[in-house]
N, C-alpha and C positions, 0 to 999 in steps of 0.2 A: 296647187293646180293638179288635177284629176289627170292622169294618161291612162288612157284604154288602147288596149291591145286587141284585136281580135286573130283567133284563129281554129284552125278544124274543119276550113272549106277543103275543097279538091274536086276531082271529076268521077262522076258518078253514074252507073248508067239508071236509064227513069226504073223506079220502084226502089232503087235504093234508098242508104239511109245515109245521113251525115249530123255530128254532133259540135255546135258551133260552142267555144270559148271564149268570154268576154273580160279577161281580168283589168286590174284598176291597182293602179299605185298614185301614191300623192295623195290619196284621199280616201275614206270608208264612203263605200256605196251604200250602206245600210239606208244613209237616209234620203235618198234616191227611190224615183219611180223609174223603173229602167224601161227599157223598149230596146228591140233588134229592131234594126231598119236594112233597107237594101236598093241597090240602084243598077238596074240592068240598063244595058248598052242604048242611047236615045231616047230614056226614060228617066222621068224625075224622082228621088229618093222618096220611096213609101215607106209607112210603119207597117210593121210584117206582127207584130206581138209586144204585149207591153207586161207588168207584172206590178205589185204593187211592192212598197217598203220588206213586208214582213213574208210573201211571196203568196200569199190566200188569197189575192182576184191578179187574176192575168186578162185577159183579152188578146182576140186572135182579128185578123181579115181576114174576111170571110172565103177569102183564095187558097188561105192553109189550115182552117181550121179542119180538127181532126184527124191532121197531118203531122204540125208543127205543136211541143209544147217547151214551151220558156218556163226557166226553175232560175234558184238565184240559192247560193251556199255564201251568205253575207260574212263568215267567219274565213271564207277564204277571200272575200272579194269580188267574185266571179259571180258573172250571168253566162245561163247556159241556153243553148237552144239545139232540141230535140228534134231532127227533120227529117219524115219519116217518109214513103210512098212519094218521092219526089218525083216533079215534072221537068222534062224541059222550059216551061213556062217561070219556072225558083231558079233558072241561072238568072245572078246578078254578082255582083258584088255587098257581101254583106256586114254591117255594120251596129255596132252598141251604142247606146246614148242615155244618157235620162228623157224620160219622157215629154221636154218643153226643149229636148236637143240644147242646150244649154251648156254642155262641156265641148270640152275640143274634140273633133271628131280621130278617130284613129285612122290605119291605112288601113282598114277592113280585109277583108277576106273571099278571097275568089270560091264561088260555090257554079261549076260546070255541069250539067246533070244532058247528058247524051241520049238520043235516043233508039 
């Protein structure tokens, strides 16, 4: 069974940057399509960026692309997400998964962005 940890949220004011950590024990993520997701306050968990096995196609929503870029170091286990020029609109709570959400979810990671 897969555990994901996430962490690297905190409070940030807008324009800053935060770099999120997604590590995995129990299992190699290699053969996984990962995706960060996140769930702000009265709102339902979105996909925020997704990446492929080998890390050569990713995908953004269209709300952080340009912003946000997701990388994956399979030799460590870890997904990463790069988040750059942040809004107040990217505070949520944010979280790891394979892409069909399919593992246990972790307790995510608080991402505060002030304005």
């Amino acid at each position: 069974q897969v555990q994901l940890v996430e962490s690297g949220g905190g409070l940030v004011q807008a324009g800053g940057s935060l770099r999120l950590s997604c590590a995995a024990s129990g299992r190699t993520l290699s053969s996984y399509f990962m995706g960060w997701f996140r769930q702000a306050p009265g709102k339902e968990r979105e996909v925020v960026a997704t990446i492929s096995w080998s890390g050569d196609r990713t995908d953004y929503a269209d709300s952080v692309k340009g912003r946000f870029t997701i990388s994956r170091e399979n030799a460590k286990n870890t997904v990463y997400l790069q988040m750059n020029s942040l809004k107040p609109e990217d505070t949520a709570v944010y979280y790891c998964n394979d892409k069909g959400t399919t593992l246990n979810w972790g307790q995510g990671t608080q991402v505060t962005v002030s304005s």
